[in-house]
BALOBA-1460 file (C-alpha; in Angstrom, 3 decimals):
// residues 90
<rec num="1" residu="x" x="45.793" y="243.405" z="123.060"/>
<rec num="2" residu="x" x="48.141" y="241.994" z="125.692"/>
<rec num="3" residu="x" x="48.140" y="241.534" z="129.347"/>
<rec num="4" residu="x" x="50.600" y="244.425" z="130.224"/>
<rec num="5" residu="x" x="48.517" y="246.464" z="127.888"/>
<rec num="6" residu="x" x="45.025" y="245.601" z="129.724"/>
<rec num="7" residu="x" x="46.821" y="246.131" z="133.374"/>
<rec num="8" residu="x" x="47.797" y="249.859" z="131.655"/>
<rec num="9" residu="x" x="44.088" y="250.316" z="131.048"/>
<rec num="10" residu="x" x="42.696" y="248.938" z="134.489"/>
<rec num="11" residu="x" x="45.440" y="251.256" z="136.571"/>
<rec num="12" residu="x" x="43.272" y="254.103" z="135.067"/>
<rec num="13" residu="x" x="40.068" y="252.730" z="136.567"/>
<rec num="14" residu="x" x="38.717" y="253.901" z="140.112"/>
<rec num="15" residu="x" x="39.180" y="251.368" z="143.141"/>
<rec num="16" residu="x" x="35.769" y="250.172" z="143.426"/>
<rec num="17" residu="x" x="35.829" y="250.023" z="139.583"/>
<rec num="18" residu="x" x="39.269" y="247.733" z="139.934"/>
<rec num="19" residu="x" x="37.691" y="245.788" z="142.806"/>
<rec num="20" residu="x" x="34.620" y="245.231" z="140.288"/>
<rec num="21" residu="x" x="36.783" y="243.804" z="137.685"/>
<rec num="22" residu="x" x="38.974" y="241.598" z="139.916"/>
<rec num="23" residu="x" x="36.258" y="240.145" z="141.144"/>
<rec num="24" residu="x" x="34.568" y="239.221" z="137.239"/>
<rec num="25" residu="x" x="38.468" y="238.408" z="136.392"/>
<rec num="26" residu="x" x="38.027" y="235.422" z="139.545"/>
<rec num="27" residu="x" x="34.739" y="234.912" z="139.049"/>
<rec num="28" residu="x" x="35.219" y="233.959" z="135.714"/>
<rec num="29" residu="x" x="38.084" y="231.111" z="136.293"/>
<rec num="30" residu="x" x="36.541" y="227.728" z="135.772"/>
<rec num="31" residu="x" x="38.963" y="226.098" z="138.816"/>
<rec num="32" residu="x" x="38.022" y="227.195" z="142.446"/>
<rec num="33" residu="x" x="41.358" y="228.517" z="144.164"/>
<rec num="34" residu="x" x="41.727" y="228.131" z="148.074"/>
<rec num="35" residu="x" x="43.117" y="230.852" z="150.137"/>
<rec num="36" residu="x" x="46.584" y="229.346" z="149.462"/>
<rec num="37" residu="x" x="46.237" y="229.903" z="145.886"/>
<rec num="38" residu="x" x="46.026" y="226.254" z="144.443"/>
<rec num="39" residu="x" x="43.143" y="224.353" z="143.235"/>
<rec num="40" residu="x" x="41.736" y="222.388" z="146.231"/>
<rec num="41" residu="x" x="42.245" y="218.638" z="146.677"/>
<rec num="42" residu="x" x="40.654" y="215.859" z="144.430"/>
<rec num="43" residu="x" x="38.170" y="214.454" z="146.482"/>
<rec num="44" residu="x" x="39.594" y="210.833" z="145.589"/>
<rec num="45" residu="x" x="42.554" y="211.616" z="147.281"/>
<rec num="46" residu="x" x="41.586" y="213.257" z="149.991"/>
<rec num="47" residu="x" x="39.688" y="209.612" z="150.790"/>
<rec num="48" residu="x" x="42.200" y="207.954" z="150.134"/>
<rec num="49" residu="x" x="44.434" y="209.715" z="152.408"/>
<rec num="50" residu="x" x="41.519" y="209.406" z="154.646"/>
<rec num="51" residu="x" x="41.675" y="205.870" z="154.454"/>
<rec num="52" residu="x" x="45.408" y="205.879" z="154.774"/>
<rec num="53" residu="x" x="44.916" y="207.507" z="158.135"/>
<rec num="54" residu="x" x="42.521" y="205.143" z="159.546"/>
<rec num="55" residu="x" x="44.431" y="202.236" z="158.796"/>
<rec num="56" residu="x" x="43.186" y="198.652" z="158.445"/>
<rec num="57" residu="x" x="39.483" y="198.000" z="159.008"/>
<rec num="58" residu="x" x="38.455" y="194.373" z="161.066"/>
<rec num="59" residu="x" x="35.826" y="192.800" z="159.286"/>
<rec num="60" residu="x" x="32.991" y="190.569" z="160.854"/>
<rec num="61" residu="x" x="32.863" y="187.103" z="160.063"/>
<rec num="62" residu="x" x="35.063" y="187.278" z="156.898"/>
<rec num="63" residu="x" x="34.741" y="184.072" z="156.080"/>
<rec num="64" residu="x" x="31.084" y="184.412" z="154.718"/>
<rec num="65" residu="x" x="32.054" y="185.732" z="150.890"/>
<rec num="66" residu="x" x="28.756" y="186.351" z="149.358"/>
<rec num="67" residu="x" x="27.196" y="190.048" z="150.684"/>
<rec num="68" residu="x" x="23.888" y="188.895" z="150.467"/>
<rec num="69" residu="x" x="24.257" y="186.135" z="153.010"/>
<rec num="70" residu="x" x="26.659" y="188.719" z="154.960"/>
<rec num="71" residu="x" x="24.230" y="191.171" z="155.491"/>
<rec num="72" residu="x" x="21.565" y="188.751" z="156.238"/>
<rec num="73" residu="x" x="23.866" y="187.139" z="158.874"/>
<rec num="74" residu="x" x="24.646" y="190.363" z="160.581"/>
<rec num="75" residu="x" x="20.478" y="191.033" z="160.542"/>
<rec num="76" residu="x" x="19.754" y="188.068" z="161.762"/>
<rec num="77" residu="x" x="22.584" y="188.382" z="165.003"/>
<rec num="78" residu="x" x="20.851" y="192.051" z="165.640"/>
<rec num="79" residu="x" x="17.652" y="190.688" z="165.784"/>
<rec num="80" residu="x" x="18.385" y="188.203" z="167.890"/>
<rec num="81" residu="x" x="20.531" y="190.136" z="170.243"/>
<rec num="82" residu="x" x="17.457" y="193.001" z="170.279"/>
<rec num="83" residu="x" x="14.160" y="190.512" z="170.879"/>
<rec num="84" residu="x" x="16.281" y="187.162" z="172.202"/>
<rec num="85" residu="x" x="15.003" y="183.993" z="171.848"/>
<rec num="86" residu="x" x="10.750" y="184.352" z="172.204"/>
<rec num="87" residu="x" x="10.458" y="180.713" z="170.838"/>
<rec num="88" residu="x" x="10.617" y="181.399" z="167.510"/>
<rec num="89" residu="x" x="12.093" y="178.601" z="165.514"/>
<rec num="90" residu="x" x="14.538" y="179.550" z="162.844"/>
């Protein structure tokens, strides 16, 4: 059976009945179309355009290259700047 034959079929159908199988017809398609008709952005490049659009992030102290000692760095400056200096030695 081909497509033109199928359409000849459905044109005999009632318009709720046509509206019934549209609706199977998209609900069936494995790709999720937008209003516009194409497949939606790949969420990879919608970050990376993202990105693109922020443009270049400043790091803090970039000089410290292992993340562990990073993150402890940045902890350490936060707890100082929240408590201060209460005579704790370091």
């Amino acid at each position: 059976m081909t497509v033109a034959e199928i359409l000849e079929q459905a044109k005999t159908l009632s318009a709720q009945e046509r509206k019934e199988l549209a609706k199977m017809l998209i609900d069936s398609l494995d790709v999720p179309i937008s209003s516009s008709g194409e497949p939606p952005e790949h969420w990879g490049r919608a970050l990376n355009r993202l990105l693109d659009e922020l443009g270049p992030i400043d790091l803090i102290y970039p000089e410290i290259e292992d993340p562990v000692e990073w993150v402890q760095h940045i902890r350490q400056e936060q707890h100082q700047r929240r408590l201060g200096d209460w005579g704790e030695d370091a």
